[in-house]
TIMI-94900 format. One record per residue: y, x, z of N, C-alpha, C in turn; residue in one letter. Coordinates in steps of 0.1 Angstrom, whole numbers, plus 2048, in hexadecimal, padded with zeros to 3 digits. Example, Ala and Ser with C-alpha at 12.3 -4.5 7.8 and 13.67 -1.06 7.14 Angstrom:
// residues 2
7C788484E7D387B84E7DF88484Ea 7EA8808477F588984780088184Fs 
END
This chain:
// residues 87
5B0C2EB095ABC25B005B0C28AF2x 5A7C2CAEB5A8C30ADC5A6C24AD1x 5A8C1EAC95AAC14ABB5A7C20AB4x 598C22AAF593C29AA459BC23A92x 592C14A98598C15A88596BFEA8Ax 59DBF8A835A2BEDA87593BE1A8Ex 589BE8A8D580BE0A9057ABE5A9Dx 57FBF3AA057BBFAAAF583C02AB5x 582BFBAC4589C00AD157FC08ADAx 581C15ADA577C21AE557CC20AF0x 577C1BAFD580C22B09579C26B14x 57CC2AB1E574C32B2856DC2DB2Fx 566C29B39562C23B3E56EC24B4Ex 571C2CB5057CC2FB5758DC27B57x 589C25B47597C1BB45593C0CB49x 588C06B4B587BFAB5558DBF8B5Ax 590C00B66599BFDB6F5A3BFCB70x 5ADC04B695B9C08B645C0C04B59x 5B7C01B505BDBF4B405B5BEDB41x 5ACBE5B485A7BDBB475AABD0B40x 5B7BC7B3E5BDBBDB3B5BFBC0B2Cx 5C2BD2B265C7BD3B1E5B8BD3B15x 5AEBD7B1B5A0BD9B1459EBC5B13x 59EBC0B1959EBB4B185A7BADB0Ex 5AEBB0B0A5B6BACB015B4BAFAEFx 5AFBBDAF35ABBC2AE5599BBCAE2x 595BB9AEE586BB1AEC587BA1AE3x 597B9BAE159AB95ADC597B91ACDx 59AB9FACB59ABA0ABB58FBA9AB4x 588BB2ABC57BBB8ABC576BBFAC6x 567BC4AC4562BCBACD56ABD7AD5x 565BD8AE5565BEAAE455CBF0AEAx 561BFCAE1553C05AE8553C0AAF4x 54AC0BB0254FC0FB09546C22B0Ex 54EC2AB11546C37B1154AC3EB20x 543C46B2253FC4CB2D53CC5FB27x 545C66B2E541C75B2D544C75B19x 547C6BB1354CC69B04540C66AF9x 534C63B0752DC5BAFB530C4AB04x 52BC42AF1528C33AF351CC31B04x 51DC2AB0A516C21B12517C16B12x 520C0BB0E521C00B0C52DBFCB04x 527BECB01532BE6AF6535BD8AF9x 541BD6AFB544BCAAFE54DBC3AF5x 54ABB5AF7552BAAAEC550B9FAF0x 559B93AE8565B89AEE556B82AF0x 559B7AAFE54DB70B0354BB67AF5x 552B60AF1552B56AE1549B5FADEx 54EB6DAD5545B73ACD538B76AD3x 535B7CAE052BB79ADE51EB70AE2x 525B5EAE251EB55AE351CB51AD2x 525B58AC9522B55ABF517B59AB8x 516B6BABC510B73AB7501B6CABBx 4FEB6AACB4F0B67AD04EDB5CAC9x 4F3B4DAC24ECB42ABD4EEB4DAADx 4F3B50AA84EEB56A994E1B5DA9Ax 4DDB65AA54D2B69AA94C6B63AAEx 4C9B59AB14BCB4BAB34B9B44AA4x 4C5B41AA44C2B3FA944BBB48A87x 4BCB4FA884B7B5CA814A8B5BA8Ax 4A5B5AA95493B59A98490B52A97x 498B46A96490B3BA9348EB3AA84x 49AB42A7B490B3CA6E484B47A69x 487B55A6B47CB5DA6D46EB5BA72x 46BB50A80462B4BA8345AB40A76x 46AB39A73465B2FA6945EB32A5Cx 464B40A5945BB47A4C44FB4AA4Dx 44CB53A5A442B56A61435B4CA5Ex 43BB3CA6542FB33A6942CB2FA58x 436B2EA50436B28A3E42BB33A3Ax 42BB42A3F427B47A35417B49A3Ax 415B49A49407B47A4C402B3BA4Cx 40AB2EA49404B22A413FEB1CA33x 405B29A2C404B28A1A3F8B35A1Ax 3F5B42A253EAB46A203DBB42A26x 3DEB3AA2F3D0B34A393C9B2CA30x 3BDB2EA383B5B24A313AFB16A3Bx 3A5B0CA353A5B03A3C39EB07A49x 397B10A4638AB13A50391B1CA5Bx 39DB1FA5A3A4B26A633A9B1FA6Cx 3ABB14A6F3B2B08A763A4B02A80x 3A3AFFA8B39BAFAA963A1AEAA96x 398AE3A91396AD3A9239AACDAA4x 3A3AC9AA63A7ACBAB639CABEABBx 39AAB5AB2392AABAB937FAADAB7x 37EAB8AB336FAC0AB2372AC7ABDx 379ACEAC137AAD9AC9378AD6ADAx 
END
């Protein structure tokens, strides 16, 4: 397990088994990368982080959605809209 630089931990996928607790510990304070043959295949981080990261990311579609519906509301017209009680 390598500490690149204070925000990343690289380690083998091999070290699972063998530092496990110690990769768990450094998942504490940030991500690590995990690699195989010395490339990336996966990245892991603190469960908190990332239930934090997934509602910042709902949040972020939802207000994207919400621009979305503003902006195809402000260029529609009336005749673009289906009268639900005609229909």
């Amino acid at each position: 397990m390598i500490t690149v630089k204070k925000e990343t931990t690289i380690a083998g996928l091999s070290e699972l088994r063998t530092k496990s607790e110690a990769i768990l510990k450094e998942l504490k304070s940030h991500p690590v990368v995990l690699e195989k043959h010395n490339k990336p295949v996966a990245v892991m981080v603190d469960y908190r982080r990332f239930e934090q990261e997934e509602e910042m990311l709902d949040y972020a579609e939802e207000y994207i959605l919400a621009c979305l519906a503003e902006k195809r509301d402000k260029e529609s017209k009336k005749t673009d809209y289906v009268d639900i009680h005609k229909w």
